[in-house]
C-alpha positions in Angstrom: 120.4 44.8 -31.5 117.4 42.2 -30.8 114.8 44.7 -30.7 116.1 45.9 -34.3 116.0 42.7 -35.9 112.6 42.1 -34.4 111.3 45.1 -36.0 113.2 44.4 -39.3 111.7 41.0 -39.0 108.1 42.6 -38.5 109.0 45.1 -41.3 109.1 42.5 -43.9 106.1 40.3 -43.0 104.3 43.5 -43.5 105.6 44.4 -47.3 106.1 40.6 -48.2 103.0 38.8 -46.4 100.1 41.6 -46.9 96.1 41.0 -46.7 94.4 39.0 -49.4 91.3 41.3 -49.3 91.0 44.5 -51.4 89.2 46.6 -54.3 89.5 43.0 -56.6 88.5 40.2 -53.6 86.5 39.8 -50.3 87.8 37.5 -47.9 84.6 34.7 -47.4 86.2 33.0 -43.7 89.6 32.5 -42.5 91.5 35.7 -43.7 94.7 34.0 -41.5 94.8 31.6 -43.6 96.1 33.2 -46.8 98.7 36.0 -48.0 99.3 37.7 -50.9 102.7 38.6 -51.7 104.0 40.3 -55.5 100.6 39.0 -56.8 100.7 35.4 -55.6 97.9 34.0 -53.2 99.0 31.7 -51.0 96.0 29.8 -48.8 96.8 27.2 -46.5 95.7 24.1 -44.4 97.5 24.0 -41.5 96.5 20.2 -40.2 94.7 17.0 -41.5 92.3 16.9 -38.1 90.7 19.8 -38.3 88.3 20.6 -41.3 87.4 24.0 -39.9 90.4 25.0 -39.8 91.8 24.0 -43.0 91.9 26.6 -45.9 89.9 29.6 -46.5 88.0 31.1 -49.6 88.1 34.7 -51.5 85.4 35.9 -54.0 85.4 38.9 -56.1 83.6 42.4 -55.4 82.7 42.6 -59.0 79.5 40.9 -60.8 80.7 39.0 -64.0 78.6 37.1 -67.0 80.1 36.6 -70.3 84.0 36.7 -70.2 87.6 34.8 -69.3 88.3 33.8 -65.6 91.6 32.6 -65.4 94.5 31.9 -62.6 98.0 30.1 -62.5 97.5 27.6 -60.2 99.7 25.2 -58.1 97.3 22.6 -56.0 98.1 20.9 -53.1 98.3 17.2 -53.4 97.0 14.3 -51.6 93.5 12.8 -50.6 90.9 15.2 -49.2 92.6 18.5 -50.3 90.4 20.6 -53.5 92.1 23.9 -54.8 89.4 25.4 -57.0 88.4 28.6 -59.3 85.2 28.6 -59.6 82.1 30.7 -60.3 78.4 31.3 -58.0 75.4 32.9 -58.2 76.4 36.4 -56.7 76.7 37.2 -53.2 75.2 33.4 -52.2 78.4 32.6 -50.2 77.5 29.1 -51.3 74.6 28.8 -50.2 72.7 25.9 -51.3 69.1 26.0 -50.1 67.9 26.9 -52.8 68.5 27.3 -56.4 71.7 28.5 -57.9 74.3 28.2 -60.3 78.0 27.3 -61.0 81.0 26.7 -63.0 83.5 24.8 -61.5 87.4 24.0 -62.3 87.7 21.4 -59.1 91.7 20.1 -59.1 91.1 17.6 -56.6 94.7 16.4 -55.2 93.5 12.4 -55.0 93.4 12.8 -58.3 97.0 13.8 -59.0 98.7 10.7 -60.1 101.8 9.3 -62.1 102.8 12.8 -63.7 99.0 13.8 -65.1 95.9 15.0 -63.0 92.1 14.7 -63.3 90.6 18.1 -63.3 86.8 18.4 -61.8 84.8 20.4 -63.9 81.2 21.1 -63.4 78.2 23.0 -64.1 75.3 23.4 -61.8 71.9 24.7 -63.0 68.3 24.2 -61.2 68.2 22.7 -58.2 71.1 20.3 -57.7 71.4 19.0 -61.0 75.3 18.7 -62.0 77.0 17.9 -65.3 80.3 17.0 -64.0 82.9 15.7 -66.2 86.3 14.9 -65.3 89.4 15.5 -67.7 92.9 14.1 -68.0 95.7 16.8 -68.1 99.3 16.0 -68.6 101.1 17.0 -65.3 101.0 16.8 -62.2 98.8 20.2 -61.2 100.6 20.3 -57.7 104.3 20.5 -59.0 104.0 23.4 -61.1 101.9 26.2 -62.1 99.8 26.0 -65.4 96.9 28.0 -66.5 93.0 27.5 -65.5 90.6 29.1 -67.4 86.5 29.3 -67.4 85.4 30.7 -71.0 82.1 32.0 -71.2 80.9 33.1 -74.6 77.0 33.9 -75.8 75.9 29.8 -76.4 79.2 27.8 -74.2 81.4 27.2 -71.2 84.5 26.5 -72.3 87.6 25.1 -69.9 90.5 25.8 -71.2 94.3 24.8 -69.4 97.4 25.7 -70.8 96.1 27.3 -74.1 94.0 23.8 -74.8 90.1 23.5 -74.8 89.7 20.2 -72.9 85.6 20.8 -72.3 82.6 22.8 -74.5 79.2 22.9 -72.4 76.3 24.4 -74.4 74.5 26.1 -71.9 71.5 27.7 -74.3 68.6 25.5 -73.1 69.3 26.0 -69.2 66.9 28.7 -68.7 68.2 29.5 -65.3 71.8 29.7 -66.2 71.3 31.8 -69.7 70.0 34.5 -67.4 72.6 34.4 -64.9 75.2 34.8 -67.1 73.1 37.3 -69.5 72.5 39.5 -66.1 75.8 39.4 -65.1 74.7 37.7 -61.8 78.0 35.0 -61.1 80.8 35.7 -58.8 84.3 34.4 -59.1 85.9 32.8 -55.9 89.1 31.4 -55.5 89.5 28.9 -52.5 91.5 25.9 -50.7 89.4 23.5 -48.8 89.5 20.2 -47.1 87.3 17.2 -46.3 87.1 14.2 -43.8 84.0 13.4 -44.4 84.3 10.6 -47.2 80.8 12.0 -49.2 82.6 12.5 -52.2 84.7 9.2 -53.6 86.5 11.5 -56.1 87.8 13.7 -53.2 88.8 11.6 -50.1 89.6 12.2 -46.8 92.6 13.7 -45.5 93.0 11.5 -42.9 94.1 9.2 -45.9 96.8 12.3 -47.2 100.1 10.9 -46.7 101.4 14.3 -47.4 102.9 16.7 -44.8 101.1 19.1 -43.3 100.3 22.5 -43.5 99.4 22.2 -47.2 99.0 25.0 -49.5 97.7 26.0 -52.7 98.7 28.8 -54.6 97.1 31.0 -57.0 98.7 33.8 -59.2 98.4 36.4 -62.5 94.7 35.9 -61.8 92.4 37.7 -64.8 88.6 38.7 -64.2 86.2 39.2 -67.0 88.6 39.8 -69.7 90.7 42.0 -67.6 94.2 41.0 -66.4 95.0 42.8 -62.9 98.2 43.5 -61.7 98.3 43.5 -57.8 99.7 44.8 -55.4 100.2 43.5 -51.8 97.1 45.8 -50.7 94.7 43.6 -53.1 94.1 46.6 -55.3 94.5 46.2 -58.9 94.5 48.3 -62.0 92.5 46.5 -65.1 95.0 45.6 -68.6 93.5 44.2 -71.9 93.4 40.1 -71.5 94.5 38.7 -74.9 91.9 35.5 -75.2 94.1 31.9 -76.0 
């Protein structure tokens, strides 16, 4: 009778707690550290004391440009932990020595506070130059999920949670990121990470989380490009028209 309810244990993990990688995403590091189950990536940090350890990052097979990237998102809260959808120059793998661009929705979990949150959003374009700006939304991003989108039409970046446009960035005189979008030369990634470092005030350090540990941020009814795809526990997808808000 133990043996069965072993392998009826093993049965489920399989159908309920499947790979995150597929035809939509790559797994960047860490593939143990996130599932996917009926659609719904979960990644996770399993301790404050180990940066290396904590989270892991996907990106998307496809090159995009002009178009809606969107998630439901649920962060996880506390100094030192960043739950982001982002976009990067195409297969960089964030590498930074030397030029690139990016388009970031940062929810940073010190900045979760007294029922609203302070979303990161950013826009890199030469050579370390940012044009950050941070915006107020009303609830707390790690209690619920709400909707994240990057907007990309022919002349802005739009961000744009819950239906609302809370940032316009004209992007037409950045010579390096007109073409990146134009050429369709940006990847999305999705990704959980950590710090202890203390370089970034508006992040933190873990070691300063009062939060339990593992932590974990979810992301779900994730759209690419204008396309909404509806996973399955493999990672494939099958590409429905994305109604813009």
């Amino acid at each position: 009778m133990l043996s069965i309810l072993i392998v009826i244990s093993i049965s489920i993990s399989i159908v309920f707690s499947a790979s995150c990688d597929g035809s939509v995403w790559q797994v960047d590091y860490s593939s143990d550290k996130c599932s996917l189950s009926s659609g719904k990536y979960t990644m996770s940090c399993p301790t404050k004391g180990n940066t290396d350890t904590c989270g892991m990052r996907l990106s998307s097979t496809s090159a995009v440009g002009q178009g809606s990237y969107s998630a439901k998102i649920k962060a996880a809260p506390g100094e030192g932990m960043n739950t982001a959808l982002y976009l990067y120059s195409y297969g960089r793998y964030n590498d930074k020595s030397y030029a690139w661009n990016e388009i970031d929705i940062e929810i940073l979990g010190q900045q979760i506070s007294g029922g609203k949150t302070k979303i990161w959003t950013n826009v890199w374009t030469g050579y370390y130059t940012q044009h950050y700006q941070l915006v107020t939304v009303p609830w707390d991003a790690s209690t619920g999920y709400h909707t994240y989108k990057i907007q990309i039409t022919s002349s802005q970046i739009k961000w744009v949670f819950d239906g609302k446009t809370y940032r316009t960035f004209t992007y037409t005189g950045y010579s390096d990121l007109k073409s990146t979008i134009q050429q369709k030369d940006f990847q999305v990634l999705m990704a959980l990470w950590g710090s202890n470092d203390g370089s970034w005030s508006e992040m933190g350090s873990m070691w300063n989380n009062g939060n339990s540990y593992p932590m974990y941020g979810y992301f779900k009814s994730v759209s690419i490009d204008g396309s909404s795809f509806t996973e399955d526990d493999s990672g494939e997808g099958s590409a429905d028209p994305l109604v813009i808000v």
